[in-house]
N, C-alpha and C positions, 0 to 999 in steps of 0.2 A: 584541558580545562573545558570547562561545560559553560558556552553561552547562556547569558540571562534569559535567554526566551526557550532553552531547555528543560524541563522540569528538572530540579536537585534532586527529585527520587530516583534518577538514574547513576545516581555517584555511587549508592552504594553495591548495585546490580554491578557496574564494571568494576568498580574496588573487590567483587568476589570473585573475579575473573584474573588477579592480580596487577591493575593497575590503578597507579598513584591518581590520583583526580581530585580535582579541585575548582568550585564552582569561584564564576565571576561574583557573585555575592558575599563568597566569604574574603573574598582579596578585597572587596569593600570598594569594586568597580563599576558597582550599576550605576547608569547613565550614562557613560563614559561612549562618545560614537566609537564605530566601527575599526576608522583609522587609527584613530588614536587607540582606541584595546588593543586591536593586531600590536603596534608598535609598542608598548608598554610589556603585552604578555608575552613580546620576543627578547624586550631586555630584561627583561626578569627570567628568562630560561625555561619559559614553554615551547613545548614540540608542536602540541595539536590544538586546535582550540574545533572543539563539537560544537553546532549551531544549526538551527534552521532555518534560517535567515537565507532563503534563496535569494534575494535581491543585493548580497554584500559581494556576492563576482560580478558584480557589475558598477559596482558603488564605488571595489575598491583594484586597483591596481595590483597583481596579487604576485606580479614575477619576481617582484625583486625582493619576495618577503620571505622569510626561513623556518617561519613559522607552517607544520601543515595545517589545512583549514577543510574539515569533515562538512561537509553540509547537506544534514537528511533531508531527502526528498519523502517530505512524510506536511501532511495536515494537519498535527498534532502532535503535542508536545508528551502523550501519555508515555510513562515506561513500558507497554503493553505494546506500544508499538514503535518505541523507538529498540527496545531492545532486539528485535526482528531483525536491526542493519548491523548488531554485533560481527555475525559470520563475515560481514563485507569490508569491514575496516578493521 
């Protein structure tokens, strides 16, 4: 799942990669904080949630979640350079 602060132009770059993706906006989750996304998109049957939110391993308690949480060390939300961290995840 692609955090709100991800651009959705990158859903379809991984979608041609073959995977399933699905932005926080289309779940109809924007605004929703940190803790409570994490815990919503893990009862609902998310793996990964992608975000660039470097401040939410710190925000949030993250061991005892099931959910994996992707977090680009990137300035910017472009496809142009978030797809640069494909190779790594």
């Amino acid at each position: 799942m692609l955090d709100e602060c991800v651009t959705k132009h990158l859903k379809p770059f991984l979608s041609s990669k073959g995977h399933d993706v699905i932005t926080v906006s289309e779940m109809k989750w924007n605004g929703i904080k940190n803790g409570e996304l994490l815990k919503i998109a893990e009862a609902s049957g998310f793996e990964i949630l992608l975000t660039i939110d470097k401040n939410i391993k710190y925000q949030q308690s993250l061991s005892q979640r099931n959910i994996v949480l992707v977090i680009f060390d990137s300035f910017s939300s472009s496809v142009e350079m978030l797809r640069n961290f494909y190779t790594l995840i």
